[in-house]
Predicted model as a PDB file, atoms N, CA, C, CB and O in Angstrom, pLDDT in the B-factor column:
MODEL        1                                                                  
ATOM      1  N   UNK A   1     -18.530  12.678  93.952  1.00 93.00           N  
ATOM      2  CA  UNK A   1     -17.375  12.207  93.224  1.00 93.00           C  
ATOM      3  C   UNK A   1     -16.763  11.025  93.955  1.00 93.00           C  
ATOM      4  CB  UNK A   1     -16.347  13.331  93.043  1.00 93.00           C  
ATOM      5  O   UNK A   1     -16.994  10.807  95.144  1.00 93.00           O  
ATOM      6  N   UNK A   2     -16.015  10.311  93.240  1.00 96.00           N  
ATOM      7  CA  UNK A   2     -15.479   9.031  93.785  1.00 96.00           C  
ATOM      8  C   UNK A   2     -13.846   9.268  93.202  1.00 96.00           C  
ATOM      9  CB  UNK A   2     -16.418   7.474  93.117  1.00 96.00           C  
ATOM     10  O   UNK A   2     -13.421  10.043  92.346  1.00 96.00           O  
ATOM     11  N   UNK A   3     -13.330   8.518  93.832  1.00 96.00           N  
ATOM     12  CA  UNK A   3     -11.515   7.948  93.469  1.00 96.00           C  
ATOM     13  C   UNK A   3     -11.272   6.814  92.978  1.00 96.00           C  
ATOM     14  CB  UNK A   3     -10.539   7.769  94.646  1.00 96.00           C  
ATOM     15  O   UNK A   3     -11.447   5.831  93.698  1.00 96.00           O  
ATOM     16  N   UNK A   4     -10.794   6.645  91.596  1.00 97.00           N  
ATOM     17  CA  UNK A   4     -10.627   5.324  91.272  1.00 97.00           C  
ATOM     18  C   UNK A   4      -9.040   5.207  90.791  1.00 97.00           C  
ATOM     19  CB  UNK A   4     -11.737   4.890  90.140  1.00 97.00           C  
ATOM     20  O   UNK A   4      -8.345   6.033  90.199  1.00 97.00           O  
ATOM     21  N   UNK A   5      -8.721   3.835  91.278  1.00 97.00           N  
ATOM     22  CA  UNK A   5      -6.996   3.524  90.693  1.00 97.00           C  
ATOM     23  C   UNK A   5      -7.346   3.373  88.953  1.00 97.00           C  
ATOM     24  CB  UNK A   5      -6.092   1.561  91.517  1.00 97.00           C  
ATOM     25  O   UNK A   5      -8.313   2.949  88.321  1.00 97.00           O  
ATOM     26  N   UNK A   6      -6.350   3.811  88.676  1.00 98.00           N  
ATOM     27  CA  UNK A   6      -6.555   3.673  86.481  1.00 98.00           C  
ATOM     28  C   UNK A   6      -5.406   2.951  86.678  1.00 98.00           C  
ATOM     29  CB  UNK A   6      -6.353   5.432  84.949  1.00 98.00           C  
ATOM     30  O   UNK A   6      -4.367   3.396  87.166  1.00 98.00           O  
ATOM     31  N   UNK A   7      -5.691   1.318  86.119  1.00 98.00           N  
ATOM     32  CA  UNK A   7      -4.577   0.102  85.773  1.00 98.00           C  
ATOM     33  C   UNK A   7      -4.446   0.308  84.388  1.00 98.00           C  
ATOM     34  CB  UNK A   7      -5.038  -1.573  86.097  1.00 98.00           C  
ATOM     35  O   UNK A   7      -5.479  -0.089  83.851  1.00 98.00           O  
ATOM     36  N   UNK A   8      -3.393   0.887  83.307  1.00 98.00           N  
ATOM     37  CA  UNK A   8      -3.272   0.556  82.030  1.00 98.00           C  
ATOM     38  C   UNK A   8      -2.127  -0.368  82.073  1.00 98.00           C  
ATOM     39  CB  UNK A   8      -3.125   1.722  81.126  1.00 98.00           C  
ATOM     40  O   UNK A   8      -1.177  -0.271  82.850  1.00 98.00           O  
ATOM     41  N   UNK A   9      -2.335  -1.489  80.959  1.00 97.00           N  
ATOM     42  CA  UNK A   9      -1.784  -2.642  81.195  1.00 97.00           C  
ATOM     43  C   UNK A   9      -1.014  -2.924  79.464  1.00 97.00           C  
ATOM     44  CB  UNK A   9      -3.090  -3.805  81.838  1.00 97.00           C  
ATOM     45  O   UNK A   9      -1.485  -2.345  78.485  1.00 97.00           O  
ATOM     46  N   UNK A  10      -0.053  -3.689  79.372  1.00 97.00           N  
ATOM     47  CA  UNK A  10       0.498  -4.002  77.806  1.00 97.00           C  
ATOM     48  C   UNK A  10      -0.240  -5.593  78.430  1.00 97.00           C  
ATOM     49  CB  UNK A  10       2.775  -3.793  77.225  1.00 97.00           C  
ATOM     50  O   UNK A  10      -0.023  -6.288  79.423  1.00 97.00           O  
ATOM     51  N   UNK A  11      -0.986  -5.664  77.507  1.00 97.00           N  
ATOM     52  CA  UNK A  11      -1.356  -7.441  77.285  1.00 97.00           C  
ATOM     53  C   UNK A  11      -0.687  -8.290  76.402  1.00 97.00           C  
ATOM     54  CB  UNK A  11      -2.732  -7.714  76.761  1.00 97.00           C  
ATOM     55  O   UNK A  11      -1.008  -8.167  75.220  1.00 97.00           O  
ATOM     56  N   UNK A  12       0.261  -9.218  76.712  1.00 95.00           N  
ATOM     57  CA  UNK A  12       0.525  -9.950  75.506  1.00 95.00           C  
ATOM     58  C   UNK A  12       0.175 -11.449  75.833  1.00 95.00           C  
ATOM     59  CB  UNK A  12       2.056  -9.751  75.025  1.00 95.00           C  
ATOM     60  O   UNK A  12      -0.214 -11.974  76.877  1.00 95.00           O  
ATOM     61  N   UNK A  13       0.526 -12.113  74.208  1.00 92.00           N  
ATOM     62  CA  UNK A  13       0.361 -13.752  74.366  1.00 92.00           C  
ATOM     63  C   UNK A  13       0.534 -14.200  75.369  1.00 92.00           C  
ATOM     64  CB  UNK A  13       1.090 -14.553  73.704  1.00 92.00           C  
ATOM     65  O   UNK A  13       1.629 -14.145  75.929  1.00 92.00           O  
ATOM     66  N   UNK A  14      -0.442 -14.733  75.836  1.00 91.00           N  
ATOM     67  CA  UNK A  14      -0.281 -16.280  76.543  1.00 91.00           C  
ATOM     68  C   UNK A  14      -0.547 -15.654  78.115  1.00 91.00           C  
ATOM     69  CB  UNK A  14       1.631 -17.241  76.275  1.00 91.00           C  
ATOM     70  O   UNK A  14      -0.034 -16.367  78.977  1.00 91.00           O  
ATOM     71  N   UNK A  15      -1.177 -14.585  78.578  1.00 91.00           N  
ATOM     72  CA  UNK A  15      -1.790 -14.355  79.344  1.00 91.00           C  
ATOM     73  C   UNK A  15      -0.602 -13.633  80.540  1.00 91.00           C  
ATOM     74  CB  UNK A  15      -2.619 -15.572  79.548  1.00 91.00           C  
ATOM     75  O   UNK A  15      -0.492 -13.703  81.765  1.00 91.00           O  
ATOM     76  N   UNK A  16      -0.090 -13.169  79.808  1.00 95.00           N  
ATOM     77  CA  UNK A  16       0.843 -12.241  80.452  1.00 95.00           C  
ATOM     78  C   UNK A  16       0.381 -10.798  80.032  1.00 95.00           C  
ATOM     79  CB  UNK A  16       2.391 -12.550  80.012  1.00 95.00           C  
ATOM     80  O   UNK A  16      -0.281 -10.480  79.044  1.00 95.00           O  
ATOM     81  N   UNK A  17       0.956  -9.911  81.143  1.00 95.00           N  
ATOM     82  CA  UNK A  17       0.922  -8.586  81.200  1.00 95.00           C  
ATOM     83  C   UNK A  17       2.081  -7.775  81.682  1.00 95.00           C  
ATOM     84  CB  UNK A  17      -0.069  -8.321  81.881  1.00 95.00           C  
ATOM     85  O   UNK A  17       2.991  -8.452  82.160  1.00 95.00           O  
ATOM     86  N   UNK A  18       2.253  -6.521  81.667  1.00 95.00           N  
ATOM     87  CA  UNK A  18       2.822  -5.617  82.039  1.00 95.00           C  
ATOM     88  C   UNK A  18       2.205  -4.223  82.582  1.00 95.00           C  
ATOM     89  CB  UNK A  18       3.494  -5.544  81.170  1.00 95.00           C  
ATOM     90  O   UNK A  18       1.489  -3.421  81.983  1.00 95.00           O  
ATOM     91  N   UNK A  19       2.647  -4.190  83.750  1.00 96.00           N  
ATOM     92  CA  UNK A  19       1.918  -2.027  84.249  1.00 96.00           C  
ATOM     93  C   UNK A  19       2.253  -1.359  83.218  1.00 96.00           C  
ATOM     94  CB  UNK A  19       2.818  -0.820  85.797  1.00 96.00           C  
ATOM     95  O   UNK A  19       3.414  -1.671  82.952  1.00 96.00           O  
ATOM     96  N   UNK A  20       1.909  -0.692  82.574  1.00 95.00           N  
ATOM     97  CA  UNK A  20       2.470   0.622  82.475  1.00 95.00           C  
ATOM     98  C   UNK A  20       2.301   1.954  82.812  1.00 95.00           C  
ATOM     99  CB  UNK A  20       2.545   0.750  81.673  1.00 95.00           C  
ATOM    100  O   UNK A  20       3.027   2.912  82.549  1.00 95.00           O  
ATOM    101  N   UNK A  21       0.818   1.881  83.684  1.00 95.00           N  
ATOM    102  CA  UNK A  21       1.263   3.172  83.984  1.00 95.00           C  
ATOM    103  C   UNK A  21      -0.310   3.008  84.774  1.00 95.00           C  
ATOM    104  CB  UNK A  21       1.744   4.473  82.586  1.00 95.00           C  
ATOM    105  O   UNK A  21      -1.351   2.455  84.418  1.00 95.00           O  
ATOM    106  N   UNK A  22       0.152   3.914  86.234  1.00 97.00           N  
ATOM    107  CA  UNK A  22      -0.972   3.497  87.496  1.00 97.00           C  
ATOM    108  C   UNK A  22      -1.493   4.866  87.930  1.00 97.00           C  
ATOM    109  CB  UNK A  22      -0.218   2.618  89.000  1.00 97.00           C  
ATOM    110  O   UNK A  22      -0.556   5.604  88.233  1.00 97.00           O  
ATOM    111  N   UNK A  23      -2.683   5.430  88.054  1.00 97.00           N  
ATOM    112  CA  UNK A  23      -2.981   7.094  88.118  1.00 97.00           C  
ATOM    113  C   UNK A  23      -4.492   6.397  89.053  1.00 97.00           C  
ATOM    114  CB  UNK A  23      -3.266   8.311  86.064  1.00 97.00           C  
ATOM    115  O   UNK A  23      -5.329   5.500  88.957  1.00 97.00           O  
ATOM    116  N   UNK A  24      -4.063   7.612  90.011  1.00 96.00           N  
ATOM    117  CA  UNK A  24      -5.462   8.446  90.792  1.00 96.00           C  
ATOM    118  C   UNK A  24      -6.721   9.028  90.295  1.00 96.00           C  
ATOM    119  CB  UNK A  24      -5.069   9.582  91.368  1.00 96.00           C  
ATOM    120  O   UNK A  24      -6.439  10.225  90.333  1.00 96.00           O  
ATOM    121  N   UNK A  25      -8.069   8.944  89.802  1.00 96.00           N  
ATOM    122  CA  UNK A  25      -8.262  10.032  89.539  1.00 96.00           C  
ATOM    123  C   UNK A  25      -9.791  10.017  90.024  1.00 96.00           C  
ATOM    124  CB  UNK A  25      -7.850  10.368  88.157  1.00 96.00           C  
ATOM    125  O   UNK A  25     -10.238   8.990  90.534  1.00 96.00           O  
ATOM    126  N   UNK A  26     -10.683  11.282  89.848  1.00 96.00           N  
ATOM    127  CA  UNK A  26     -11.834  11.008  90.266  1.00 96.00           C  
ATOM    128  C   UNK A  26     -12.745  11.278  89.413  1.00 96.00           C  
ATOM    129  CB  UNK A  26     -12.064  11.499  91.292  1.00 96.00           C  
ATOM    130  O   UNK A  26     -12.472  11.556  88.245  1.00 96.00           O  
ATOM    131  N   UNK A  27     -13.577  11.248  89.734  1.00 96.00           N  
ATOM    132  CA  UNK A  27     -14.824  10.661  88.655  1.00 96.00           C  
ATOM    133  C   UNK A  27     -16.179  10.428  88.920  1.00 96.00           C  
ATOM    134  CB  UNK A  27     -14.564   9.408  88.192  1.00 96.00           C  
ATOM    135  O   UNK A  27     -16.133   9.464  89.684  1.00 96.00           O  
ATOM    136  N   UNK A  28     -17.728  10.808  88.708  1.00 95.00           N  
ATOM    137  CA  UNK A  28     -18.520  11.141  88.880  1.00 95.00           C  
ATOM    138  C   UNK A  28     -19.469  10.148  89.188  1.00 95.00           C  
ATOM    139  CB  UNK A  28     -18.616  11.819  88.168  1.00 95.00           C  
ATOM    140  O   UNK A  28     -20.497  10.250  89.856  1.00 95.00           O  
ATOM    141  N   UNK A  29     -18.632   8.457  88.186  1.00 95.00           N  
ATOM    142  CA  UNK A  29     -19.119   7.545  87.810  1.00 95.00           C  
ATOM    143  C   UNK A  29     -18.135   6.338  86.997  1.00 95.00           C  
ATOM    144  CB  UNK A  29     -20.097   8.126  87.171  1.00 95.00           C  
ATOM    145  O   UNK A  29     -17.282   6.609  86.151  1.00 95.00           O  
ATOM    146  N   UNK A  30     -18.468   5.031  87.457  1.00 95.00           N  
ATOM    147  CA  UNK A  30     -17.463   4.184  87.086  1.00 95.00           C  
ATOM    148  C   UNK A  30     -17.068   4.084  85.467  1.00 95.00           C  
ATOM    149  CB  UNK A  30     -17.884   2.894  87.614  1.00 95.00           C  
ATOM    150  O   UNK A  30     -15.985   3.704  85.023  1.00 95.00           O  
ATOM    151  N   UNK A  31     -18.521   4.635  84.512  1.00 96.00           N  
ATOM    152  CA  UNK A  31     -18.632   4.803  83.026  1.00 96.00           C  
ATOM    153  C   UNK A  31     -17.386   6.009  83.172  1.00 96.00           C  
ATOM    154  CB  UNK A  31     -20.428   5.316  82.303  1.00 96.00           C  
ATOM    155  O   UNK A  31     -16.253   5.605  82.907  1.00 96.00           O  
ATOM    156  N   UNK A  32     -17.511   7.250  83.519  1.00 97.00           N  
ATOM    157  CA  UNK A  32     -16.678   8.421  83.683  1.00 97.00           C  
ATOM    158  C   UNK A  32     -14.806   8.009  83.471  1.00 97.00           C  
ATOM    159  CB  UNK A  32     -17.112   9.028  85.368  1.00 97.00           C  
ATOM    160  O   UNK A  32     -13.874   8.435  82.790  1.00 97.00           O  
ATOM    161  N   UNK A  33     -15.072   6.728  84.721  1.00 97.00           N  
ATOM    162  CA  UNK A  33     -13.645   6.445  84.968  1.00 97.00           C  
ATOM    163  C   UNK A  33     -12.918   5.859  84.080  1.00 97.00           C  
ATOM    164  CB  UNK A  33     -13.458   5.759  85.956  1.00 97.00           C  
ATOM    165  O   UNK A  33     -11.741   6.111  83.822  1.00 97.00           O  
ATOM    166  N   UNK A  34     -13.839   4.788  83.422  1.00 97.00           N  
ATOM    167  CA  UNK A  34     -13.355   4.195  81.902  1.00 97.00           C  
ATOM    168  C   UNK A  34     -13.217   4.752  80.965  1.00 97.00           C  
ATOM    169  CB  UNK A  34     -13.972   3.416  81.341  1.00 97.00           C  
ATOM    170  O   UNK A  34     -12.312   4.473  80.178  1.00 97.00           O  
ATOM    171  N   UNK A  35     -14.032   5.659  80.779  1.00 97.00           N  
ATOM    172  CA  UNK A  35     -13.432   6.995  79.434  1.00 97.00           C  
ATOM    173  C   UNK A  35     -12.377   7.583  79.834  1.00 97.00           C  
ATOM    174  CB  UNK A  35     -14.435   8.403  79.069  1.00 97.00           C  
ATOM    175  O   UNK A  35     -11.742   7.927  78.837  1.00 97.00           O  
ATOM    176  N   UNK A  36     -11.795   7.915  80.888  1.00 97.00           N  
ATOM    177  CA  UNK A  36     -10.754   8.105  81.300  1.00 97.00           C  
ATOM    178  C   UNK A  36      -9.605   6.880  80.648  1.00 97.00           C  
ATOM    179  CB  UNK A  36     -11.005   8.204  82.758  1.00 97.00           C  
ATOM    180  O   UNK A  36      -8.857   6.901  79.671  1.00 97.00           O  
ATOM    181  N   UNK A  37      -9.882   5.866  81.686  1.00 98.00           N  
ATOM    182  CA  UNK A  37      -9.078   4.906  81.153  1.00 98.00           C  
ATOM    183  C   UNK A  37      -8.675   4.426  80.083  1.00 98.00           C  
ATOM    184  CB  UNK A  37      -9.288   4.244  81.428  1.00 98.00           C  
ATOM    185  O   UNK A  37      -7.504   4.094  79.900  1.00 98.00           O  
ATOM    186  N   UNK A  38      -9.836   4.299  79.007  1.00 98.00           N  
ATOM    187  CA  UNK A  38      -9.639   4.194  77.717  1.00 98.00           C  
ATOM    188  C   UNK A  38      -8.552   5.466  77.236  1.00 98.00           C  
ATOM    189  CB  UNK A  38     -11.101   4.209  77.033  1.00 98.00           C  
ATOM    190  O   UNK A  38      -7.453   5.566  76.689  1.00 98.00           O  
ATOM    191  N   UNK A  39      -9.409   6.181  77.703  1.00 97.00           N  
ATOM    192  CA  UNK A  39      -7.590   7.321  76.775  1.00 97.00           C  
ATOM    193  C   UNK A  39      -6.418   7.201  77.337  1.00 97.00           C  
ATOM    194  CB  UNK A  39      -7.498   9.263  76.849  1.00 97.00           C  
ATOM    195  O   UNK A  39      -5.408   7.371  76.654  1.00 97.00           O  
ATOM    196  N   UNK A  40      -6.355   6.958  78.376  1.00 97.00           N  
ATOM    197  CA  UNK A  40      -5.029   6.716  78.784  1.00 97.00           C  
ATOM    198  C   UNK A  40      -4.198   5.679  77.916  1.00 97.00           C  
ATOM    199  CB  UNK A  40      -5.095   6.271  80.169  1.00 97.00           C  
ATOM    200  O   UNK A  40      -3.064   5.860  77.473  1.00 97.00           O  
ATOM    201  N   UNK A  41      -5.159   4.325  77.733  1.00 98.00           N  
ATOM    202  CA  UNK A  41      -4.764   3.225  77.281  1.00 98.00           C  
ATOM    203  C   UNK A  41      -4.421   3.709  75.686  1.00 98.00           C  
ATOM    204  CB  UNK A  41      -5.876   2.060  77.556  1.00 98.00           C  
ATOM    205  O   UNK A  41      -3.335   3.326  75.252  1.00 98.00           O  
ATOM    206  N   UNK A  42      -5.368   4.615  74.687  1.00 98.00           N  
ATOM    207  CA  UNK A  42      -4.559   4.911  73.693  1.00 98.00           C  
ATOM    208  C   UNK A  42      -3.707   5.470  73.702  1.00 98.00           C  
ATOM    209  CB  UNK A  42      -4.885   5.275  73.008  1.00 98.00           C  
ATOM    210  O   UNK A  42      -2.886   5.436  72.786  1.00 98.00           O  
ATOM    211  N   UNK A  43      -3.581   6.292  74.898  1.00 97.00           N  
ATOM    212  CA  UNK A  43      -1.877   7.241  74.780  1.00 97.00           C  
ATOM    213  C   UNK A  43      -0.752   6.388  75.063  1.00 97.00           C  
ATOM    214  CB  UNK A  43      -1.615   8.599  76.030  1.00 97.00           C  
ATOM    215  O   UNK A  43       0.377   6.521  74.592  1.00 97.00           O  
ATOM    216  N   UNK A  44      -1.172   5.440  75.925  1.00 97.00           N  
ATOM    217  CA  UNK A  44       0.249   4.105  76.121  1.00 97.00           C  
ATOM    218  C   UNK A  44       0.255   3.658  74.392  1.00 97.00           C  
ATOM    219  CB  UNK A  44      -0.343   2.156  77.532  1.00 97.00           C  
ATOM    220  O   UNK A  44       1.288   3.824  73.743  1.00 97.00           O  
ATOM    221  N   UNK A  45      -0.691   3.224  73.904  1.00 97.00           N  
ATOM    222  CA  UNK A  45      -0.902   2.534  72.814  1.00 97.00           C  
ATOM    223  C   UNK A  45       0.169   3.098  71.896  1.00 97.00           C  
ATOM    224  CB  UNK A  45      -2.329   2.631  72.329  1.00 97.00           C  
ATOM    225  O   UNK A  45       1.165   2.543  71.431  1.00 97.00           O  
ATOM    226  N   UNK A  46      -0.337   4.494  71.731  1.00 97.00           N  
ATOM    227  CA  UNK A  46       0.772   5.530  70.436  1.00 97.00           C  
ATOM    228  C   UNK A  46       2.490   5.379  70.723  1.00 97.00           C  
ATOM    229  CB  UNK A  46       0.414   7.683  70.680  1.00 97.00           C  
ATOM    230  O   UNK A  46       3.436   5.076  69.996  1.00 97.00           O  
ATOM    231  N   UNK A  47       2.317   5.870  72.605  1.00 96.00           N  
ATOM    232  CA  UNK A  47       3.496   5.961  72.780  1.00 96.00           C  
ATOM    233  C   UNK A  47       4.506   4.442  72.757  1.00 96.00           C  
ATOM    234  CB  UNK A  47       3.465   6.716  73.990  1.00 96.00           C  
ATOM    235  O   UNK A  47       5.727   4.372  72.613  1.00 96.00           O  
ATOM    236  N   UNK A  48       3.779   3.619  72.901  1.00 95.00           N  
ATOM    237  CA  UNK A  48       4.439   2.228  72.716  1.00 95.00           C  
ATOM    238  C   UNK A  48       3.821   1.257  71.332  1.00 95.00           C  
ATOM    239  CB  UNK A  48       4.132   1.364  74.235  1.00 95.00           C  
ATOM    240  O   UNK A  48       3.860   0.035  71.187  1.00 95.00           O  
ATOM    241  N   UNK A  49       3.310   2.219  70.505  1.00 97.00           N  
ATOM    242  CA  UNK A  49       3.496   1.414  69.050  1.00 97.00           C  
ATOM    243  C   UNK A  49       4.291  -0.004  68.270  1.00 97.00           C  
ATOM    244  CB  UNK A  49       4.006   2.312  68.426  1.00 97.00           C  
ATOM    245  O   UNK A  49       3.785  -1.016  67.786  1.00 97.00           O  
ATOM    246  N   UNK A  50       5.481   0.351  68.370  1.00 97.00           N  
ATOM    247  CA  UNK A  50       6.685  -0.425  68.717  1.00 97.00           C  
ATOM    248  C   UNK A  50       6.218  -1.778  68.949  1.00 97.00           C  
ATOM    249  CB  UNK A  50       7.452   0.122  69.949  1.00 97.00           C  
ATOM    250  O   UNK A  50       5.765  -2.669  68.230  1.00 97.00           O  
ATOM    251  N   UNK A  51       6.425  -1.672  69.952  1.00 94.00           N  
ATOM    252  CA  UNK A  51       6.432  -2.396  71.107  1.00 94.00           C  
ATOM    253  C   UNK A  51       5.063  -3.459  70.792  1.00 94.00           C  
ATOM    254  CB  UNK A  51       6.328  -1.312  72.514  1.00 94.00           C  
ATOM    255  O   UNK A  51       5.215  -4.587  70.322  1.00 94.00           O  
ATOM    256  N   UNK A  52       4.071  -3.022  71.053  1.00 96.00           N  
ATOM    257  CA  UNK A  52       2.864  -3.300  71.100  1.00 96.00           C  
ATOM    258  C   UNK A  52       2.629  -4.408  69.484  1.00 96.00           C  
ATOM    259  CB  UNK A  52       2.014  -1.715  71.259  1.00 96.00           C  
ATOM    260  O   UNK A  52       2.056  -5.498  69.474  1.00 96.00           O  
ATOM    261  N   UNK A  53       3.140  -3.839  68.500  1.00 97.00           N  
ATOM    262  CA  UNK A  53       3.258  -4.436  67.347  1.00 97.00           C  
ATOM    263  C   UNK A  53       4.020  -5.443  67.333  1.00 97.00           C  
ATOM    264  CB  UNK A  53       3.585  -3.719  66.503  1.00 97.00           C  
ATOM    265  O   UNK A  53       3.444  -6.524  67.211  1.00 97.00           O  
ATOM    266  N   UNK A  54       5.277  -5.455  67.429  1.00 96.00           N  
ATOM    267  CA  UNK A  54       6.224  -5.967  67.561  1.00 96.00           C  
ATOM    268  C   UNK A  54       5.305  -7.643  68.094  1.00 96.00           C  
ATOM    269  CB  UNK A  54       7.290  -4.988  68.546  1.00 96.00           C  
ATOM    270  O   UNK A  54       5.136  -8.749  67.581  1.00 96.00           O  
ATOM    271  N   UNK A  55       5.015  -7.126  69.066  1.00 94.00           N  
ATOM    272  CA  UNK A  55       4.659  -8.270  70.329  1.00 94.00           C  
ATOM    273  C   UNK A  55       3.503  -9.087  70.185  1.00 94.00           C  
ATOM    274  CB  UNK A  55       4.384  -7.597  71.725  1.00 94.00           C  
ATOM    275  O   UNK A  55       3.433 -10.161  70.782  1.00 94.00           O  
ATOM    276  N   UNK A  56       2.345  -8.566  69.248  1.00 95.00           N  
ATOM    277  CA  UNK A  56       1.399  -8.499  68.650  1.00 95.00           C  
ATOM    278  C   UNK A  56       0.406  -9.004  70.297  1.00 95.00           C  
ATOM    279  CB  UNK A  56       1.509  -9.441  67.101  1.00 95.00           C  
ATOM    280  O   UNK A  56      -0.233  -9.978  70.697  1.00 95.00           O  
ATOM    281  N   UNK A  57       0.853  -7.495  70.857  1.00 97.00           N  
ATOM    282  CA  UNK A  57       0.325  -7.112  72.373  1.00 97.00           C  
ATOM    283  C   UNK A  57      -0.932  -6.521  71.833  1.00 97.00           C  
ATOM    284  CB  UNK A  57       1.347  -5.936  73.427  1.00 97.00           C  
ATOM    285  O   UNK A  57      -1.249  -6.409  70.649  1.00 97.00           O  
ATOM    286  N   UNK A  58      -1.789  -6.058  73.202  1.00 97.00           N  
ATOM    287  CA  UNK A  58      -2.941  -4.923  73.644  1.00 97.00           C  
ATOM    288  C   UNK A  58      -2.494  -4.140  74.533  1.00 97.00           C  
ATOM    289  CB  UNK A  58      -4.223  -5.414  74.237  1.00 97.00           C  
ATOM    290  O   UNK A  58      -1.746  -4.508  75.438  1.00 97.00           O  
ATOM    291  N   UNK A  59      -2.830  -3.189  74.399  1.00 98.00           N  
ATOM    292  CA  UNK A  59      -3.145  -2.579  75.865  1.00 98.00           C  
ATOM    293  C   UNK A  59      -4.757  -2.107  76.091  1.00 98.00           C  
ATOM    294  CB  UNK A  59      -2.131  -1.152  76.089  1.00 98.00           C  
ATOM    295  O   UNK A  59      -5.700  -1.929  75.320  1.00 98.00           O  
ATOM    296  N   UNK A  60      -4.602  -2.016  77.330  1.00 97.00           N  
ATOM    297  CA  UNK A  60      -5.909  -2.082  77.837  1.00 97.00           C  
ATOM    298  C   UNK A  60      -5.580  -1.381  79.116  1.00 97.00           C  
ATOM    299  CB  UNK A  60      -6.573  -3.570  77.954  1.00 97.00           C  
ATOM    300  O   UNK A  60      -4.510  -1.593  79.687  1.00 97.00           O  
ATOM    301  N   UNK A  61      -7.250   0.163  79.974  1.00 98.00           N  
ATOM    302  CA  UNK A  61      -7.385   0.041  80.878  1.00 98.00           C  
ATOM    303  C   UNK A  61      -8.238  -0.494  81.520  1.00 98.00           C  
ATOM    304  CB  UNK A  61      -7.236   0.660  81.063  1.00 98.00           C  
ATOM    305  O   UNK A  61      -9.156  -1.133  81.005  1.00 98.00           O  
ATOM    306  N   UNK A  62      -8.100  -0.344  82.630  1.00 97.00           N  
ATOM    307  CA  UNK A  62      -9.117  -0.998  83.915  1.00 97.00           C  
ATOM    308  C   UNK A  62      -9.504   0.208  84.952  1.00 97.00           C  
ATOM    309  CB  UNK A  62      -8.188  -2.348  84.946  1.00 97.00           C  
ATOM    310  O   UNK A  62      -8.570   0.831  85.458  1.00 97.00           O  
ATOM    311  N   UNK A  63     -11.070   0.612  85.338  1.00 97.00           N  
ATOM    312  CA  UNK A  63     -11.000   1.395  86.721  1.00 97.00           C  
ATOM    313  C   UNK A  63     -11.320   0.656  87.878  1.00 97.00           C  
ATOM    314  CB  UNK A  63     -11.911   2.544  86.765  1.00 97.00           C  
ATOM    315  O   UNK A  63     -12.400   0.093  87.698  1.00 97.00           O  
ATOM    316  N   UNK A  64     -10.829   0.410  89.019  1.00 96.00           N  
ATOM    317  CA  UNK A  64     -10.589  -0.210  90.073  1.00 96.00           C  
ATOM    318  C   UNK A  64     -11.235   0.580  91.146  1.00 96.00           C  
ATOM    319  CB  UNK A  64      -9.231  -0.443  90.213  1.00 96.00           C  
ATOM    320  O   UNK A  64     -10.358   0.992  91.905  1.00 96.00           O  
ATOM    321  N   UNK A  65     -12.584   1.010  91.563  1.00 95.00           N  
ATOM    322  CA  UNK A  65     -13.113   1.788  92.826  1.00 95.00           C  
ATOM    323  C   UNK A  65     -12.250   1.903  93.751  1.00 95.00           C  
ATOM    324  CB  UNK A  65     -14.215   1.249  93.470  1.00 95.00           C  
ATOM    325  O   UNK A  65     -11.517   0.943  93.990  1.00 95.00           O  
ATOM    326  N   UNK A  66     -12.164   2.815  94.310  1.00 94.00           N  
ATOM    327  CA  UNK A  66     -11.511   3.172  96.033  1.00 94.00           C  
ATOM    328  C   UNK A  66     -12.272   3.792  96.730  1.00 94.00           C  
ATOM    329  CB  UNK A  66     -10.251   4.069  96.240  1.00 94.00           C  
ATOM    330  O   UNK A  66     -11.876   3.951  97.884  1.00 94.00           O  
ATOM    331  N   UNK A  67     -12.845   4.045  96.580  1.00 93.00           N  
ATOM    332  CA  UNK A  67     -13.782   4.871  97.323  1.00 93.00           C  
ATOM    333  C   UNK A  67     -15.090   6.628  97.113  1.00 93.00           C  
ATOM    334  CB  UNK A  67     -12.746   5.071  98.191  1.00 93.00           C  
ATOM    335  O   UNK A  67     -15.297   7.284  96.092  1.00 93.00           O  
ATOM    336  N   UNK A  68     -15.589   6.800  98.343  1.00 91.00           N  
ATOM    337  CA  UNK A  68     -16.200   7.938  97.379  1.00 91.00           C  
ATOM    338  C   UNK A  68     -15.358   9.241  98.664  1.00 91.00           C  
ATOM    339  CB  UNK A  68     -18.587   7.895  97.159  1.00 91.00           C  
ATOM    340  O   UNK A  68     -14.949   9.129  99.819  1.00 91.00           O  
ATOM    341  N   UNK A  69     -15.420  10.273  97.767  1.00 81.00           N  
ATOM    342  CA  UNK A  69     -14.831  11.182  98.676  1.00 81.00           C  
ATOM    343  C   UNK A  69     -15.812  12.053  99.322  1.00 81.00           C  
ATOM    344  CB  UNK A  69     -13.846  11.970  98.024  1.00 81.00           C  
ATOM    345  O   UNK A  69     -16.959  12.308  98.955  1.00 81.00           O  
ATOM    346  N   UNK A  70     -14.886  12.649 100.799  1.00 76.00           N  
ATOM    347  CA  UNK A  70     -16.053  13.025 101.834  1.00 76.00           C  
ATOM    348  C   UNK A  70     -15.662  14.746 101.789  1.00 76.00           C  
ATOM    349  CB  UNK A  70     -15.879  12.104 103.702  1.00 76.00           C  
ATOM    350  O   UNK A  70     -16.313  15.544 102.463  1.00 76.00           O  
TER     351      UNK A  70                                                      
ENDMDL                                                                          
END                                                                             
């Protein structure tokens, strides 16, 4: 197993972003970590609907390696 940082991000115009939300988690495999990430990124998505529309934003995650655990 490995540890990866989960970056979900609000993307909007013009090459700006926002965190929204930064998690630990581990994972078997970097594919593993992105299915992770991806749901995360739809649960920001629902929970910031709004927002996201409004802005005519994305969100999006990212998995970021840290390491493998010993």
């Amino acid at each position: 197993m490995s540890v990866y940082l989960v970056i979900v991000a609000l993307l909007l115009p013009g090459d700006q972003q926002q965190e929204l939300a930064r998690v630990f988690v581990t994972a078997s495999s970097a594919s593993m970590c992105q299915r992770h990430a991806d749901k995360l990124a739809d649960e920001q998505r629902l929970a910031n609907a709004d927002t996201v529309r409004r802005l005519s934003a994305k969100v999006s995650g990212a998995c970021v390696y840290q390491g493998a655990m010993t």
